[in-house]
C-alpha positions in Angstrom: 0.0 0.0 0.0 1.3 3.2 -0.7 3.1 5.3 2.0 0.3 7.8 4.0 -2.7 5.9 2.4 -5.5 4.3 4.0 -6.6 0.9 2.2 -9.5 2.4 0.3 -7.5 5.1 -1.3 -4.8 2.7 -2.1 -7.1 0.1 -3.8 -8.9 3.0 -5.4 -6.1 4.1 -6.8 -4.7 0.6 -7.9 -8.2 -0.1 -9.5 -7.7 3.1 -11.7 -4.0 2.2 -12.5 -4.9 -0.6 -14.1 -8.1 0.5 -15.4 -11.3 -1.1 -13.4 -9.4 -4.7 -13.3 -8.4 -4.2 -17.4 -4.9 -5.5 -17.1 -4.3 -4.1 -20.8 -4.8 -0.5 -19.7 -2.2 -0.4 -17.0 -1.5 3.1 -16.3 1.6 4.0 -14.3 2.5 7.1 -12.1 5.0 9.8 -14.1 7.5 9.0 -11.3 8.4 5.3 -12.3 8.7 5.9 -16.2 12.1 6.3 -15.5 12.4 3.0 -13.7 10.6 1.2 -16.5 12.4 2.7 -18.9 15.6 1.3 -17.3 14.0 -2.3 -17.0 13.3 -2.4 -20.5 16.5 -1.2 -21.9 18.4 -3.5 -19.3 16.6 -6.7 -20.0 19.8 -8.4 -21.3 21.7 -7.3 -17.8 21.5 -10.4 -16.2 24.1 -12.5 -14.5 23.8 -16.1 -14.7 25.3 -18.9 -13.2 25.8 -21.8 -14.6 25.0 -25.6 -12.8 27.8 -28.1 -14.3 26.4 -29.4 -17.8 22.9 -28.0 -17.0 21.6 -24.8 -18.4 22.8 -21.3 -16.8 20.4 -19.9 -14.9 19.7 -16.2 -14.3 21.2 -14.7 -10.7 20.4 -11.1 -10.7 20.6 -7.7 -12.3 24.3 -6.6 -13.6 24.0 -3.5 -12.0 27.1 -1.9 -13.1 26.1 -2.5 -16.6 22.5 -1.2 -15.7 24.3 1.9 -14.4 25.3 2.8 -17.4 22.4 2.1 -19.4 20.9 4.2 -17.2 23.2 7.2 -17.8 22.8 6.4 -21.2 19.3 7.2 -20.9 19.6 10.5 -18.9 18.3 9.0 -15.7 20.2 9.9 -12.6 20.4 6.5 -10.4 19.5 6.9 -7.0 17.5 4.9 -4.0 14.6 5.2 -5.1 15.2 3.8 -8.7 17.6 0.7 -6.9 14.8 0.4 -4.7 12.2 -0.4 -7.7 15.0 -1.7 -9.5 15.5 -4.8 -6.7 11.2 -5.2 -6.8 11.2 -6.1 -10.0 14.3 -8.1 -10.2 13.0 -10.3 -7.8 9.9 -10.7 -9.2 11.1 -11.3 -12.9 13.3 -14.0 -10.8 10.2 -15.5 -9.4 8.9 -15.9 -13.2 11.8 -16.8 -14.7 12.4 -20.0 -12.3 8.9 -21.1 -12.7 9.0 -20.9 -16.6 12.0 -23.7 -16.0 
């Protein structure tokens, strides 16, 4: 829930970011186009590990190399992009180790 909100406000809100349950129509705030920006051009960043003869599997965000993609986009990196950054690493981990 979002920081100072009470839970009807936030679910309010959530219902018209993603437009009355249309997942199509997801409509985010001005303040994270940055971070998606980032994600998107950084989809290639990620370090993998590999398991002897098995196939290499995906460890995390290079964030060095998403550091400068992100200076190469003309986005200043600070906590609060890492911060959104780390959310949805860990949730494209999640998928990504369920799609194995």
């Amino acid at each position: 829930m979002a920081e100072g909100m009470t839970r009807p406000e936030a679910m309010t809100m959530a219902r018209t970011m993603v437009g009355e349950g249309e997942v199509s129509n997801v409509l985010l705030p001005a303040s994270d186009h940055d971070l998606i920006r980032l994600i998107l051009a950084s989809n290639n960043r990620w370090l993998r590990a590999s398991a002897g003869l098995g196939p290499s599997i995906p460890i995390g965000l290079d964030l060095p190399a998403v550091d400068v993609t992100a200076r190469w986009l003309g986005i200043n990196p600070d906590a609060r992009l890492l911060d959104g950054l780390m959310i949805l690493e860990r949730e494209a981990l999640k998928l990504m180790r369920t799609e194995r």
